[in-house]
C-alpha angles and dihedrals in degrees: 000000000000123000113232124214129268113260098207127102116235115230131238101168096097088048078060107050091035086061094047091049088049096045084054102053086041090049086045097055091045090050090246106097097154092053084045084056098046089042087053091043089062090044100052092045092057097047085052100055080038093061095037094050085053092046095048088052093038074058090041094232 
């Protein structure tokens, strides 16, 4: 019997908004919040390419 693969997406949405959140307090507590944003911004962007490049080959797209 083959196990088929799961047809459901991972999301990296959270991984996105959490890095925000934690660009801002660490901007914040250097006194650049809006560069911590910006930081967190770049961070969260690549963790979610990140997840959605693992979940298109764990679907084998």
């Amino acid at each position: 019997m083959t196990k088929t693969p799961s047809k459901t997406p991972l999301a990296g949405g959270f991984l996105l908004a959490l890095s925000l959140i934690i660009g801002v307090f660490v901007g914040i507590a250097r006194g650049e919040a809006s560069f911590g944003f910006i930081i967190g911004l770049g961070v969260g962007l690549a963790l979610l390419i990140a997840v959605w490049l693992v979940d298109r080959m764990r679907a084998g797209r």
